[in-house]
C-alpha positions as CSV (number, residue, x, y, z in Angstrom):
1,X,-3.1,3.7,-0.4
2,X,-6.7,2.8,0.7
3,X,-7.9,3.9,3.7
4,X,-10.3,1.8,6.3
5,X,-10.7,4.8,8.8
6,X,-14.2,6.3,8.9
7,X,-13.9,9.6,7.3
8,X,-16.2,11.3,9.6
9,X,-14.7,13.1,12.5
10,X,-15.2,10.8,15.6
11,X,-15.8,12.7,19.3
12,X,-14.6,11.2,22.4
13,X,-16.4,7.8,23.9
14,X,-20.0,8.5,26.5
15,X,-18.0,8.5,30.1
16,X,-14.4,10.1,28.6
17,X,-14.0,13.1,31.3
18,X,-14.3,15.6,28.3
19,X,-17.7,14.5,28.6
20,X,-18.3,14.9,32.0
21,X,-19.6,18.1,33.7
22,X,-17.1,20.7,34.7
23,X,-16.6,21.8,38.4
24,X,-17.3,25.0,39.5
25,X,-14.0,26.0,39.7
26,X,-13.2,25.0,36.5
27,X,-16.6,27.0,35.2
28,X,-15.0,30.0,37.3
29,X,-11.3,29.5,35.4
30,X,-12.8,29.1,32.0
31,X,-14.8,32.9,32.2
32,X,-10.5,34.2,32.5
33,X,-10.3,32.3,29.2
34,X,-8.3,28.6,30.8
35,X,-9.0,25.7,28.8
36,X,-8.0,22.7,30.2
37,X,-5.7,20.1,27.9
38,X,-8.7,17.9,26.3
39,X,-7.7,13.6,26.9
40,X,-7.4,11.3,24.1
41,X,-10.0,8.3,24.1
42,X,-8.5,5.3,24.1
43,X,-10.5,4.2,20.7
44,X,-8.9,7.4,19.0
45,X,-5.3,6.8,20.3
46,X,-5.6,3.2,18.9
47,X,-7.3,4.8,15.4
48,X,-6.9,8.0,15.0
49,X,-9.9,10.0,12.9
50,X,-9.0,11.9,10.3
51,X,-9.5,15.5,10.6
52,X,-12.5,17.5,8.3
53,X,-12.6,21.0,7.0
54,X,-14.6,23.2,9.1
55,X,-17.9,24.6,8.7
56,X,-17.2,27.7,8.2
57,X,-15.0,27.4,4.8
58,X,-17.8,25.7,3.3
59,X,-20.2,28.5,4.5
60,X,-18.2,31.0,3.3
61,X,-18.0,29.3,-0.3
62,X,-21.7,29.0,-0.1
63,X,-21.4,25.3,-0.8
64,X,-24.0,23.1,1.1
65,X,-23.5,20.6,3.5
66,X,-23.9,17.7,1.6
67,X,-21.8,18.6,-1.6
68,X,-19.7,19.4,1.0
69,X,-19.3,16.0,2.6
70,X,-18.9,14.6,-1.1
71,X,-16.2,16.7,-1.4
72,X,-14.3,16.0,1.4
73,X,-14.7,12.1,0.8
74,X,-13.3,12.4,-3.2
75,X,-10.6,14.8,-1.9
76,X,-8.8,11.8,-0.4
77,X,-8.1,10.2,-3.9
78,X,-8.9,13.7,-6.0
79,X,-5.9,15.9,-4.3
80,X,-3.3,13.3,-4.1
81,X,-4.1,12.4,-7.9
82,X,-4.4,16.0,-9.1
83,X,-1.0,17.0,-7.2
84,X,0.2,13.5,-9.1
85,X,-1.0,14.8,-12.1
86,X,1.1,18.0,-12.0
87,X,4.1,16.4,-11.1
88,X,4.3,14.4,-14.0
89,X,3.2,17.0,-16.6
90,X,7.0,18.1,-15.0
91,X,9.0,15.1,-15.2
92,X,7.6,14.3,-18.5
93,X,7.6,17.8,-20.4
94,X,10.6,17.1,-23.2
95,X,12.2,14.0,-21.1
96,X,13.9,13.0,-24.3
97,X,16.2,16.6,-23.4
98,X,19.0,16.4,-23.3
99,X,19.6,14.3,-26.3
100,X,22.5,12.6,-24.7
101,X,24.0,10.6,-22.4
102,X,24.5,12.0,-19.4
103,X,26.4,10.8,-16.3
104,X,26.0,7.4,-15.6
105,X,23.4,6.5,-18.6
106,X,26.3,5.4,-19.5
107,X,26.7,2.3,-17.7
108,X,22.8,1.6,-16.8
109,X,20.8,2.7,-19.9
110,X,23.3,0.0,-21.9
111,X,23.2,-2.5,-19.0
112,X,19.6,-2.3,-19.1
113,X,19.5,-2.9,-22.8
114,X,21.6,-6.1,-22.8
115,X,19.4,-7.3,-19.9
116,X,16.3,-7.5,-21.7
117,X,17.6,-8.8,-24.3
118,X,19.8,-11.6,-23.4
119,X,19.5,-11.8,-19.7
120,X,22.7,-10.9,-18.4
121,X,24.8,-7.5,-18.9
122,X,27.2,-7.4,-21.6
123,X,31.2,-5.7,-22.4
124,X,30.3,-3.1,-24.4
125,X,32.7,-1.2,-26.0
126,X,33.8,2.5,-25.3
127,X,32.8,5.5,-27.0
128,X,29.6,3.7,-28.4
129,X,27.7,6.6,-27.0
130,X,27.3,8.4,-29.9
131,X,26.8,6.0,-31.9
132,X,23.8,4.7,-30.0
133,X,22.4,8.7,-30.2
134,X,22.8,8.5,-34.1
135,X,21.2,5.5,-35.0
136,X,20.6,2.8,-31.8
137,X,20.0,-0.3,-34.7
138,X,23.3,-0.5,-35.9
139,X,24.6,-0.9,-32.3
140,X,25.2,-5.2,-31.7
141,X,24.6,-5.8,-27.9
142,X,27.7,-7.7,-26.9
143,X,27.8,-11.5,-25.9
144,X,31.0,-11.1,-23.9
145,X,29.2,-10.8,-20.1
146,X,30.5,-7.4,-18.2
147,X,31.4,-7.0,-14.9
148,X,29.2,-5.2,-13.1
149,X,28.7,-3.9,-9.6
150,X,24.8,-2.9,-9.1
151,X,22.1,-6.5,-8.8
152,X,19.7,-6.6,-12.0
153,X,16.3,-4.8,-10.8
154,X,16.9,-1.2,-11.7
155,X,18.6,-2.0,-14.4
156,X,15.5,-4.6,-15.2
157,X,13.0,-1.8,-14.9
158,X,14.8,0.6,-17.0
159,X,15.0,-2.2,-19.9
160,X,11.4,-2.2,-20.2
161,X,10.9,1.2,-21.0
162,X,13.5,0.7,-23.9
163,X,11.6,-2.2,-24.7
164,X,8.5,-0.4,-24.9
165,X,10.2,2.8,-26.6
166,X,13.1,2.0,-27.9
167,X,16.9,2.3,-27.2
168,X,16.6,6.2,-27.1
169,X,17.0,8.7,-23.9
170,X,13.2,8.7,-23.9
171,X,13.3,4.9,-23.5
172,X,15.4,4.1,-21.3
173,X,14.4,7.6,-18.7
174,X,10.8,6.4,-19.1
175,X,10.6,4.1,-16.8
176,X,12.4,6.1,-14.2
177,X,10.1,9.0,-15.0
178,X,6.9,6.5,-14.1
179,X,8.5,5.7,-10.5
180,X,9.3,9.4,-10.0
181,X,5.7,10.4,-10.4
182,X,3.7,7.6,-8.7
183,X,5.9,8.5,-5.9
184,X,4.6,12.1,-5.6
185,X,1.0,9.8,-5.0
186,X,2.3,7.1,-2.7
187,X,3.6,10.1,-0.5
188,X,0.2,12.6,-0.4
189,X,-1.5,9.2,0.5
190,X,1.2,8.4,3.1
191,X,1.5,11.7,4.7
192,X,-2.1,12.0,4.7
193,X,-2.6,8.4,6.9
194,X,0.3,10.0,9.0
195,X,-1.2,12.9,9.9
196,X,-4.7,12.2,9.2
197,X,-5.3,15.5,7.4
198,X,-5.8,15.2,3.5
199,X,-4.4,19.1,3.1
200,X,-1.3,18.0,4.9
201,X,-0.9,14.4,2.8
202,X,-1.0,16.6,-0.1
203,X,1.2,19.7,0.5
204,X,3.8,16.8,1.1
205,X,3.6,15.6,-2.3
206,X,3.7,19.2,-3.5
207,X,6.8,19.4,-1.9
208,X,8.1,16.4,-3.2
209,X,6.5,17.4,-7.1
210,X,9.0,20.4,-6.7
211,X,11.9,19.1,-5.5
212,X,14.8,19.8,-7.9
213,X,16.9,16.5,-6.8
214,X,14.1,14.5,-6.8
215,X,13.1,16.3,-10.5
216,X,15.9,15.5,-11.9
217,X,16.3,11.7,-10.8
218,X,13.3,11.3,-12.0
219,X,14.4,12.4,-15.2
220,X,17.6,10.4,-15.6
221,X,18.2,6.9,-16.1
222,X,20.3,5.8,-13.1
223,X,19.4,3.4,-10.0
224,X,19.0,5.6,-6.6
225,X,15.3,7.0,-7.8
226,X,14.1,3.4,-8.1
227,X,15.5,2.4,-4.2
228,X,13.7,6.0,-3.2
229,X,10.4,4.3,-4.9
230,X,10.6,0.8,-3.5
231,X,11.5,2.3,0.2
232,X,9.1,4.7,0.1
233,X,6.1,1.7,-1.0
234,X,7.6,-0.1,2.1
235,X,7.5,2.6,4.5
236,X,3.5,3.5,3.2
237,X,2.8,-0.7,3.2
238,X,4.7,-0.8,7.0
239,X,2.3,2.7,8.1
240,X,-0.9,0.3,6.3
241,X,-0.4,-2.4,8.7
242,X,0.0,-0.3,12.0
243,X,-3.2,1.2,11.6
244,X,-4.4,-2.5,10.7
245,X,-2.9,-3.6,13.5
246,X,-3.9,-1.4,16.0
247,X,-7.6,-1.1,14.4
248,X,-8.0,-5.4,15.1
249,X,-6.5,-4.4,18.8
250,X,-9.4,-1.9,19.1
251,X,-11.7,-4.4,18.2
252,X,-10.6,-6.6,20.6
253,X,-11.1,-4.6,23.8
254,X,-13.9,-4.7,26.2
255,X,-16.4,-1.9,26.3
256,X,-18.2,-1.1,29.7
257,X,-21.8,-0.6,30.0
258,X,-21.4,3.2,29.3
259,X,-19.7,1.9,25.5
260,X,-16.2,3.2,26.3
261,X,-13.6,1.4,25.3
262,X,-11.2,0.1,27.9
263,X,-7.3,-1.4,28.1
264,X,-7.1,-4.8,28.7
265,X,-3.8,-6.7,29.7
266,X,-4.8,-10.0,29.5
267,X,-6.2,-9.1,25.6
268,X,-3.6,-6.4,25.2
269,X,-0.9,-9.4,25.6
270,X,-2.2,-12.3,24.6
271,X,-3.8,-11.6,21.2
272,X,-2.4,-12.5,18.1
273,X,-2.6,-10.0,15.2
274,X,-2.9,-12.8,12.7
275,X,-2.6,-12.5,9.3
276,X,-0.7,-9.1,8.0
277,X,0.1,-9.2,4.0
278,X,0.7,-5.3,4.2
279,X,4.2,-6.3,6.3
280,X,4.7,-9.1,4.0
281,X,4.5,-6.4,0.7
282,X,6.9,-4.7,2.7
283,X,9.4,-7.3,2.4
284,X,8.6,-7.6,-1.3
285,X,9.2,-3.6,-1.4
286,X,12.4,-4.1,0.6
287,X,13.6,-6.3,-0.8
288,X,13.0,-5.2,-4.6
289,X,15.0,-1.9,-2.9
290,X,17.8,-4.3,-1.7
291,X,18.0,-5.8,-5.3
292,X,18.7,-2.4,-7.0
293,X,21.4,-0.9,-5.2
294,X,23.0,-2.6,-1.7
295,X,22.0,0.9,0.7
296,X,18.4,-0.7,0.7
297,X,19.9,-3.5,2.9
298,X,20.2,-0.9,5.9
299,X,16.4,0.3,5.3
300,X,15.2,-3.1,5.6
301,X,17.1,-3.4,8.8
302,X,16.2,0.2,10.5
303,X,12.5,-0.6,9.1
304,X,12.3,-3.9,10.2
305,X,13.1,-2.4,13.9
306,X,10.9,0.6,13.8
307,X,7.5,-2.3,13.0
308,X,8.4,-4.1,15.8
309,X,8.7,-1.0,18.1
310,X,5.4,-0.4,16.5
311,X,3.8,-3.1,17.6
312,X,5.3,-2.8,21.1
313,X,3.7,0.8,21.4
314,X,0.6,-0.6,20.2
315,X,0.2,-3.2,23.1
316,X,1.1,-1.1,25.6
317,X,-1.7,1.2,24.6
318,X,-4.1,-1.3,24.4
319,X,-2.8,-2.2,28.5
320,X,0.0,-4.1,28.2
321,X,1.7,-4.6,31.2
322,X,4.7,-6.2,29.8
323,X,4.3,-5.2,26.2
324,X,8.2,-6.3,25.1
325,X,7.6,-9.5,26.7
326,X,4.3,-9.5,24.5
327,X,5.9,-8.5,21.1
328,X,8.8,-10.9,21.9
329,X,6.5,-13.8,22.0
330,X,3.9,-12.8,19.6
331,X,5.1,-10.7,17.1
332,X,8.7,-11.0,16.8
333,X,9.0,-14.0,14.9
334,X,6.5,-12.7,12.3
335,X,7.7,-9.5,11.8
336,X,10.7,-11.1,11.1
337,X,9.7,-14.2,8.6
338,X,7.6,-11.2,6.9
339,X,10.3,-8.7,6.1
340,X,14.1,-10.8,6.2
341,X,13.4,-13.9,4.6
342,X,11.6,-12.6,2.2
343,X,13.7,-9.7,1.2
344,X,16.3,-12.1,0.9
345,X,14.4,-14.4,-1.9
346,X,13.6,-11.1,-4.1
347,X,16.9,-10.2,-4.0
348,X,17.9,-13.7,-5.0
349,X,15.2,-14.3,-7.6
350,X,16.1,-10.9,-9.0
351,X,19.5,-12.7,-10.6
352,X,16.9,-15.1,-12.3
353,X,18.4,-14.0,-15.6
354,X,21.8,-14.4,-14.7
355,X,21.0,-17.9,-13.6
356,X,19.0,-19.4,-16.2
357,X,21.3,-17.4,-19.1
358,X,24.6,-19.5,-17.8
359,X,26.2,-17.0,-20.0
360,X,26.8,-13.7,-16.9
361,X,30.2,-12.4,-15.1
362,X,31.2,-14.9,-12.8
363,X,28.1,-17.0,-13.6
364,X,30.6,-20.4,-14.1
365,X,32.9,-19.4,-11.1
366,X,32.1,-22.7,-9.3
367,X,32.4,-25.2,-12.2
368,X,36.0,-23.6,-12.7
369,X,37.9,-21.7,-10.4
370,X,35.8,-22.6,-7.7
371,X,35.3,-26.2,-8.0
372,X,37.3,-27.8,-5.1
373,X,36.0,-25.6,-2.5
374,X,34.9,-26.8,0.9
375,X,30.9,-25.9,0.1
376,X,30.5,-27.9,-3.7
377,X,28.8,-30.6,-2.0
378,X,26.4,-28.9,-0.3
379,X,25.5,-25.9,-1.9
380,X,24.5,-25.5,-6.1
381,X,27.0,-23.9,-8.3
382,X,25.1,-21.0,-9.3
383,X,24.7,-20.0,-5.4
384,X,28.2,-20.4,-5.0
385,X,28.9,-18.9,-8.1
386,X,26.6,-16.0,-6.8
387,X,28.0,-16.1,-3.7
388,X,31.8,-15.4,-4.9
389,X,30.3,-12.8,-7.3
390,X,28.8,-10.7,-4.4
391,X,31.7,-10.7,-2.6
392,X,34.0,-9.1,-5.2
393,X,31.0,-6.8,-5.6
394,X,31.3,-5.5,-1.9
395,X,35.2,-5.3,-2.2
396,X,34.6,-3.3,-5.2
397,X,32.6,-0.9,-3.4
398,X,34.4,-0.3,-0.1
399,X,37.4,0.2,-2.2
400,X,36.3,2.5,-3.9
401,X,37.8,5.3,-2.8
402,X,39.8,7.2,-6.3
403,X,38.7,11.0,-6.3
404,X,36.1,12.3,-8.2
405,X,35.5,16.1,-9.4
406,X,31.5,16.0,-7.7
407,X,32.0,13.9,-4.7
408,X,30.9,15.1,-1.4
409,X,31.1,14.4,2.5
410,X,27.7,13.4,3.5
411,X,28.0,16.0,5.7
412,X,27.3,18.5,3.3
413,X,24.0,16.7,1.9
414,X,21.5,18.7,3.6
415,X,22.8,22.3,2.9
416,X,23.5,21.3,-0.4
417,X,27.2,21.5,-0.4
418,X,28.7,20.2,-3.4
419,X,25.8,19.4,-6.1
420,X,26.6,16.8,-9.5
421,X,26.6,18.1,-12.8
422,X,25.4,15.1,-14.6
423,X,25.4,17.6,-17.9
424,X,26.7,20.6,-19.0
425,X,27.5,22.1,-22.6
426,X,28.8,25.9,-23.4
427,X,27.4,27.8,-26.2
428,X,29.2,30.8,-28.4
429,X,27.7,33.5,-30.3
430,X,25.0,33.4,-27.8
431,X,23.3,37.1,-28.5
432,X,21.4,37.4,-25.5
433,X,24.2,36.9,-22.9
434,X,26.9,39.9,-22.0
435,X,29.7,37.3,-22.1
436,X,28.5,36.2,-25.5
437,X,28.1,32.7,-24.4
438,X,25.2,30.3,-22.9
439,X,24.9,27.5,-21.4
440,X,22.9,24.6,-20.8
441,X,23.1,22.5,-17.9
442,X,21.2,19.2,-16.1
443,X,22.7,19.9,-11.9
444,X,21.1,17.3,-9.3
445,X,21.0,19.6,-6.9
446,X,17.6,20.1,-4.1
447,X,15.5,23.0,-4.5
448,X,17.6,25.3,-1.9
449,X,15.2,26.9,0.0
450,X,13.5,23.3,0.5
451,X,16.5,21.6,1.5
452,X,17.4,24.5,3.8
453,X,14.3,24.9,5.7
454,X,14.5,20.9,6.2
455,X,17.0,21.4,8.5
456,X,15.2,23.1,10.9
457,X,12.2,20.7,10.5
458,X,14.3,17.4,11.1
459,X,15.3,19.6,14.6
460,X,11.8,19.6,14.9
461,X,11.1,16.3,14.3
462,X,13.3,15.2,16.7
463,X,12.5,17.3,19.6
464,X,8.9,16.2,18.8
465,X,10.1,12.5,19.1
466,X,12.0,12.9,21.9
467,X,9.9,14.8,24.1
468,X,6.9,14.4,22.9
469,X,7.0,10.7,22.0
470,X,5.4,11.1,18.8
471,X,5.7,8.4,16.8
472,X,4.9,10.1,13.3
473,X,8.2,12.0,13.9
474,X,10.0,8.9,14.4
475,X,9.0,7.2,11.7
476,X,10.0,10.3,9.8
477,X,13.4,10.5,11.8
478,X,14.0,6.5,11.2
479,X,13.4,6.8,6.9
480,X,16.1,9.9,6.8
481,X,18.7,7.8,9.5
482,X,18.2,4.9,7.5
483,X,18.8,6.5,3.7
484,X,21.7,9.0,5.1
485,X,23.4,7.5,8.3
486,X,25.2,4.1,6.3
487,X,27.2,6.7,4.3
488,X,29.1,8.1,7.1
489,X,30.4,4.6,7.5
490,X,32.3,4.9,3.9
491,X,33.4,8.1,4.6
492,X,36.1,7.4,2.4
493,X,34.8,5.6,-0.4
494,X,33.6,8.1,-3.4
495,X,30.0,9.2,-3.2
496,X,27.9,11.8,-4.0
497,X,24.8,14.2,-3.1
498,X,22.1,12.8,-5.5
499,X,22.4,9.3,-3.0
500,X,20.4,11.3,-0.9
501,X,17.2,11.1,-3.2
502,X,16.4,8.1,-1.3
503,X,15.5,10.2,1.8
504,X,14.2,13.2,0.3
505,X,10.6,11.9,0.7
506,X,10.8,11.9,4.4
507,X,12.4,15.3,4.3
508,X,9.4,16.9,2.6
509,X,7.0,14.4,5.4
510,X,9.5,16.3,8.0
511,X,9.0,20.1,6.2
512,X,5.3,18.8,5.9
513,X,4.5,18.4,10.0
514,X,6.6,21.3,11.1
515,X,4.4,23.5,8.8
516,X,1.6,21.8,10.2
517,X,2.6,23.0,13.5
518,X,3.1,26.2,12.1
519,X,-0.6,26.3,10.7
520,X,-1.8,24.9,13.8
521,X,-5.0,23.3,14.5
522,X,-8.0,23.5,12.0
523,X,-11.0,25.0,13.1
524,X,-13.3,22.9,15.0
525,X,-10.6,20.3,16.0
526,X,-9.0,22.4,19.4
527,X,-9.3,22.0,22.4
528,X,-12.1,24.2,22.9
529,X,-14.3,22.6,20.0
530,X,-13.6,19.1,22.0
531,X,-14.7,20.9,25.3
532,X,-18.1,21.2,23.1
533,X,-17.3,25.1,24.1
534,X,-19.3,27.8,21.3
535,X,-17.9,31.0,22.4
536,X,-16.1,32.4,19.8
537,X,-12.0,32.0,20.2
538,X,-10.4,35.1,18.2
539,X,-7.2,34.6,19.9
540,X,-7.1,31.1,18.4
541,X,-8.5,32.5,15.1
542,X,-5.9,35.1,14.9
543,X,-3.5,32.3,16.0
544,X,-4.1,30.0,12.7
545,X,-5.3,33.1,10.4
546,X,-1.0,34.1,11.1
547,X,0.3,30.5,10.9
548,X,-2.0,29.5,7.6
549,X,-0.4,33.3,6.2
550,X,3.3,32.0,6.9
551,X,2.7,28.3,5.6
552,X,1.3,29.4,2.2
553,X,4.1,32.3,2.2
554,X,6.8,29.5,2.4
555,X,5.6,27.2,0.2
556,X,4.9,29.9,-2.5
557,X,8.9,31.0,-2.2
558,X,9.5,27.1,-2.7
559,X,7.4,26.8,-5.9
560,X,9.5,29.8,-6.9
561,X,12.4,28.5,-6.2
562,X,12.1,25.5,-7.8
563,X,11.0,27.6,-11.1
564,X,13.7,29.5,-10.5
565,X,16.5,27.4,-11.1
566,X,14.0,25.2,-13.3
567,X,16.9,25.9,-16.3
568,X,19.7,23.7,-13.9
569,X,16.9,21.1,-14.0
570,X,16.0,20.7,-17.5
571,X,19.0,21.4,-19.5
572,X,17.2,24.8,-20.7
573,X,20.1,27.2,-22.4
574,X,20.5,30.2,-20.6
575,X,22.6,33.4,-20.9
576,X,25.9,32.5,-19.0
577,X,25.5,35.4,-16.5
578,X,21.8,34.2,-15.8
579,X,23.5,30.7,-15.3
580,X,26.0,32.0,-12.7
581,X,23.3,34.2,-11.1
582,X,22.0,31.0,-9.7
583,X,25.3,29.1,-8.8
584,X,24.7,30.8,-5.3
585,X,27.6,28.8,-3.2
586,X,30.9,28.7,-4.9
587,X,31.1,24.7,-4.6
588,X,27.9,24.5,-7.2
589,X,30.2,25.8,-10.0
């Protein structure tokens, strides 16, 4: 995601009261070490500056200033594409393993197969698994259309890496795999316009790169890695046109003689923000999420709420007296023509195939069954015919409620409770293992320690939101409510952990600012640096020396444990007593 925001760290505007000449008695409290809490300009609480390294790391790697400054500007595409890079050497090493079928490939690699072929999904027949494995030609795709309960997109995007490579587990995971590892570079760029620190964009898409759930969806053909992707673009096209927003705000505002920039009602609620195609990709994103699996409806929703709360925030900064009142009549109707409507024609131009094939489940509903209803005169038959076909869908899903061996409460999602073993095959004679046996098993399951320390960050983020009003944790907060909260509604409907890939992203932006905090300020950003203060602060050195120590101690035992239990990921055999070394809760097994 490009960034407009001058790279170079901006200091506070001529006249800001950091700039003005301290009392005496603040010259007398700052000899007993008091620093006074530094003010935000106005300019920099509409558009944040991104933070730099400090001097002294370049001095101390004897690297001159103005390699230096090179550095730091290719670091905002090199470290998000070199993290990338990693993280799909992973999801790529031996995808075609395990050569099988596993979980439900079953339904979407073949779905995906008829779709590109013949535009709508077809009946096939069961146990044609293996036979697909063996030799994938001498598999007919079916005419007869089959009923299914998921709209066309995943299953659309996973056809065109079997196009590309074949009816094969390669083909139809490659696609899947693609999604999994652009993601890793949507988020470093994402987290790095949230927090305006490159290190920070980064280590989130570390975190990401080794989480096992998201790992393994990226290395299986099903649907819920693809909504992840398409939310995630939207959140990182919603964050784009914030900082758009507020940056046109900025410009907008009168300057005094002295050049600072001050708030404005009259501009602050009157001006229109005019065109915004970042919100309108947003509803593309959305509604590309919405048309691979129905949960993507409820992001578009919470999403489409948290912009418009964005933009409230914004005026009021800018001076706003009445800033609702101001969103209501500016930016409301927008925000909602950019996001809803839109959504709503991706979804339906996603059934294209469907509708021009004549040939789908349900597709002749209306010329049939349907023919003397109420609506034939007014609406076509295929929307009808859609319409009808939707709404056996949703009874299909809320009904769904027969028992299932790896189902789980969503209650249990974030401690890990009760994993899925999409894959899992015993081996005898195995000379290596005590028991004589190995085994070789592909478990959606987090990394734990991730997952676990999560916890304690969402806390975070919300005491930080709540109390501190800051809106980075809310955003964060509002992308896990809005991929987790709709499943307590179908509490009893059958559903499983790896549904939560769709939120892991903002759990590792959540992990991400907590260790942030931890670290604590760079060097050179404090408030002592912004008081223009040179005396040397070893209490504050000591301060980030300990929390930089503890950051790079936790993520280290998070790379480890994703090696760790890097045989659950892959399918790698394994003695059976190494295997049960790492079923560490009794409701893995």
């Amino acid at each position: 995601m490009t960034s407009t925001a001058p790279e170079t760290q901006r200091g506070h505007d001529a006249g800001d009261p950091l700039g003005e000449q301290p009392t005496s008695w603040q010259r007398r409290l700052r000899r007993f070490g008091h620093v006074p809490r530094p003010e935000t300009s106005l300019r920099d609480r509409l558009d944040p500056p991104y933070t730099r390294p400090g001097r002294q790391v370049w001095s101390v790697l004897a690297i001159p200033p103005h390699v230096a400054d090179r550095l730091v500007r290719w670091s905002a595409w090199g470290g998000p594409l070199l993290v990338t890079l990693v993280a799909g050497l992973l999801r790529f090493w031996k995808l075609d393993q395990p050569h099988a079928v596993i979980f439900d490939e079953t339904y979407y690699a073949k779905d995906a197969w008829a779709l590109v072929n013949q535009g709508y999904e077809g009946s096939w027949p069961k146990d044609v698994d293996k036979q697909i494995l063996n030799d994938p030609s001498s598999v007919p795709i079916p005419t007869d259309p089959g009923y299914v309960v998921h709209p066309p997109v995943g299953k659309w995007i996973i056809g065109f890496g079997e196009q590309l490579f074949g009816f094969t587990p390669f083909g139809w995971r490659f696609m899947v795999a693609v999604l999994g590892t652009i993601s890793v570079l949507l988020l470093c760029r994402i987290g790095r316009r949230l927090f305006r620190s490159t290190f920070l964009g980064c280590l989130a898409g570390l975190l990401l790169a080794v989480d096992g759930l998201h790992f393994v969806m990226s290395r299986t053909a099903l649907l819920d890695l693809i909504v992840m992707f398409f939310v995630l673009a939207a959140f990182g096209c919603l964050v784009v046109d914030r900082d758009h927003a507020r940056r046109r705000l900025a410009a907008a505002l009168p300057v005094d003689e002295e050049g600072v920039l001050r708030p404005n009602a009259q501009v602050a609620e009157t001006l229109r923000l005019g065109w915004r195609p970042w919100r309108l990709a947003a509803g593309v994103m959305l509604g590309l999420a919405f048309a691979t699996k129905w949960n993507g409806l409820y992001v578009l929703a919470a999403f489409g709420l948290m912009t418009v709360l964005w933009d409230v925030g914004a005026r009021r900064t800018a001076g706003a007296v009445h800033p609702y009142q101001a969103v209501l009549r500016r930016d409301l109707i927008p925000a909602f023509v950019s996001t809803v409507p839109v959504a709503i024609v991706t979804y339906v131009v996603s059934w294209t195939g469907w509708i021009v094939t004549d040939k789908g489940y349900y597709r002749n509903w209306a010329a049939t069954e349907g023919k003397d209803s109420f609506w034939s005169w007014l609406f076509p038959d295929w929307l009808r015919s859609l319409w009808h076909y939707e709404n056996q869908v949703y009874d299909f899903h809320v009904g769904l409620t027969s028992g299932h061996t790896y189902e789980s409460n969503p209650w249990s999602w974030l401690v890990l409770g009760r994993p899925v073993s999409y894959y899992y095959e015993e081996q005898t004679g195995c000379t290596e293992s005590a028991t004589g046996k190995c085994a070789a098993e592909v478990l959606a399951i987090g990394t734990p320690l991730l997952w676990w320390l999560a916890c304690f960050a969402l806390a975070y983020v919300v005491w930080r939101w709540f109390f501190r009003r800051d809106w980075r944790a809310g955003a964060i907060a509002c992308g896990v409510v809005a991929g987790w909260l709709p499943w307590f509604f179908y509490q009893e409907r059958t559903i499983f952990l790896f549904y939560a890939v769709v939120f892991v992203p903002f759990l590792c932006l959540a992990v991400t600012m907590m260790l942030g905090a931890i670290a604590g300020p760079a060097a050179g950003t404090g408030a002592r640096a912004e008081l223009g203060l040179t005396t040397q602060d070893p209490t504050g050195e000591r301060r980030r020396t300990l929390g930089a120590i503890a950051v790079g101690v936790l993520v280290l035992l998070i790379i480890w444990n994703f090696i760790y239990f890097w045989p659950l990921y892959t399918g790698t055999s394994i003695p059976e007593d190494l295997w049960r070394d790492r079923m560490w809760l009794d409701t893995w097994v």
